[in-house]
C-alpha positions in Angstrom: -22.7 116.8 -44.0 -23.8 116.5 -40.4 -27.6 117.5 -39.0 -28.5 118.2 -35.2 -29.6 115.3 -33.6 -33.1 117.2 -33.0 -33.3 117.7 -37.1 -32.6 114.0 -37.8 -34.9 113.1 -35.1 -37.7 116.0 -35.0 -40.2 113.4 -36.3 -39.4 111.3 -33.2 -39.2 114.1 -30.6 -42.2 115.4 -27.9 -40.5 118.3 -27.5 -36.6 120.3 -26.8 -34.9 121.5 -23.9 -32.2 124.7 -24.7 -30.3 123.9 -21.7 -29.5 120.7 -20.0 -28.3 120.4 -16.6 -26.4 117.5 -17.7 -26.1 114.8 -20.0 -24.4 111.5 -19.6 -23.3 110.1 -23.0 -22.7 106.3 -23.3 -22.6 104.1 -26.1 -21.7 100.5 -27.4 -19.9 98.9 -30.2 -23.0 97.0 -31.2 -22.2 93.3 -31.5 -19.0 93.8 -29.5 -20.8 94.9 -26.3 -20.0 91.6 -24.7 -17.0 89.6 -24.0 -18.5 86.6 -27.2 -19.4 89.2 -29.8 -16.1 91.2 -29.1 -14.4 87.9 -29.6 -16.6 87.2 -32.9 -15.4 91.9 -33.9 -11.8 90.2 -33.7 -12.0 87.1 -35.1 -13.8 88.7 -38.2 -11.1 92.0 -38.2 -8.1 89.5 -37.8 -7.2 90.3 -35.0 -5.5 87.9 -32.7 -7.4 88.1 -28.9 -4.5 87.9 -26.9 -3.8 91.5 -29.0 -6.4 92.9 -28.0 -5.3 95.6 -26.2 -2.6 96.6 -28.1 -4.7 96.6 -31.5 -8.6 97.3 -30.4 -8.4 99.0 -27.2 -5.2 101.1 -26.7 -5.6 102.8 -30.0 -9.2 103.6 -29.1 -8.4 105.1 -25.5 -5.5 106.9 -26.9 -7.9 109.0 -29.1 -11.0 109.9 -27.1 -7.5 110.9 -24.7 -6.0 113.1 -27.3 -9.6 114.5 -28.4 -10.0 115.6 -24.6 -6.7 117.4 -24.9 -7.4 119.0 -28.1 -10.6 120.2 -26.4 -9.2 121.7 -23.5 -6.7 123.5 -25.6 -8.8 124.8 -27.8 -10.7 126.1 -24.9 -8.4 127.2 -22.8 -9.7 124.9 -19.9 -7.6 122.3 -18.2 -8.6 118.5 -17.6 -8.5 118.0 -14.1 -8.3 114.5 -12.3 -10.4 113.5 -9.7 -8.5 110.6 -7.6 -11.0 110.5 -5.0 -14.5 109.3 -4.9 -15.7 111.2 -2.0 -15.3 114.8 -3.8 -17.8 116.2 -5.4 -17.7 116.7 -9.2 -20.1 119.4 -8.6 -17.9 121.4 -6.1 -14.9 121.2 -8.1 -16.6 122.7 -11.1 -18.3 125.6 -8.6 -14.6 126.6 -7.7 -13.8 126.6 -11.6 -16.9 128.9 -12.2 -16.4 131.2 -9.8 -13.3 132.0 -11.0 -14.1 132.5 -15.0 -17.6 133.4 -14.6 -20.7 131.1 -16.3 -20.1 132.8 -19.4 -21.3 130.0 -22.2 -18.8 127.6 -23.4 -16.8 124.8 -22.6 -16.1 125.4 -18.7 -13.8 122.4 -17.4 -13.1 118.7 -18.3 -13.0 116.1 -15.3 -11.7 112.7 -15.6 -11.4 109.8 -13.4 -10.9 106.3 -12.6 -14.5 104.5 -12.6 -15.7 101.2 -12.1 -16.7 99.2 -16.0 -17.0 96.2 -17.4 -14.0 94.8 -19.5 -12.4 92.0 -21.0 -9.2 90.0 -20.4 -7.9 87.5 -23.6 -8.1 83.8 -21.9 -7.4 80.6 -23.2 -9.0 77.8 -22.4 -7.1 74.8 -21.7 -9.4 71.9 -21.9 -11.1 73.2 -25.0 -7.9 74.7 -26.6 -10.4 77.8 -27.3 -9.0 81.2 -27.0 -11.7 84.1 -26.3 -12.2 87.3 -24.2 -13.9 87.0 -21.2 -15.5 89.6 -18.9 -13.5 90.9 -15.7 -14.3 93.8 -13.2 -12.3 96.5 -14.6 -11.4 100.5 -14.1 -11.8 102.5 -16.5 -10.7 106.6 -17.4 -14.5 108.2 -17.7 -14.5 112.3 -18.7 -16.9 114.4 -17.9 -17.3 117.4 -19.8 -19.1 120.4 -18.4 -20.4 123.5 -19.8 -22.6 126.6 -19.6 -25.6 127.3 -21.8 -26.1 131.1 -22.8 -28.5 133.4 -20.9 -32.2 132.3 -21.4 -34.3 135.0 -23.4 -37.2 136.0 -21.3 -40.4 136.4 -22.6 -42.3 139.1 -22.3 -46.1 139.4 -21.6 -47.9 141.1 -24.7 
């Protein structure tokens, strides 16, 4: 059974907003949020480093990729890919709004290639110790944006 974040929380909370402009989700694999404790996630899964990809990380990319589908056909958007940095994420959903309306619901996923931190398998030679290590990366980011329903006014009693 799953509660609302603002149920399992309502003890910790000041107070709720109904409608966000936006919200930018991010999270870590605690422990494995750097290139020695993702090392220390595969050494203790058995995994081998230089397998990385192929066992930790393409498997993971390839579902948050086919949840974003299943989304977007389930709501009848499409997932659009921004190649270039200048446009603006904002203009591209205008153009998508204007044409369905700001009806609540699910209106357009965005994705593109951003700058992240990742890892590369390396083994070290002069200590015969095989690890991940951090690199510069790119990394597919979506964005998902939607409308809020009509806020109820209140009137003066």
């Amino acid at each position: 059974m799953t509660t609302q974040l603002t149920e399992r929380y309502k003890n910790d909370l000041q107070g709720v907003l109904s409608c966000y402009d936006r919200i930018v989700i991010t999270g870590t694999l605690p422990g494995a949020c750097y290139a020695r404790g993702m090392t220390n996630y595969l050494y203790a899964h058995q995994i081998k480093v230089f397998d990385y990809a192929k066992v930790f990380a393409d498997p993971l990319r390839n579902r948050i990729r086919e949840n974003a589908q299943m989304l977007a056909k389930a709501h009848g958007v499409a997932i659009e890919h921004v190649n270039n940095s200048h446009l603006r994420k904002e203009d591209l959903v205008s153009k998508v709004l204007a044409q369905r309306g700001d009806h609540p619901g699910l209106v357009h996923i965005l994705s593109a290639m951003e700058a992240c931190s990742a890892y590369e398998p390396w083994h070290d030679k002069q200590t015969h110790k095989t690890y991940l290590r951090s690199t510069p990366g790119k990394c597919l980011h979506y964005y998902f944006v939607t409308t809020c329903p009509p806020r109820k006014s209140k009137k003066n009693t």
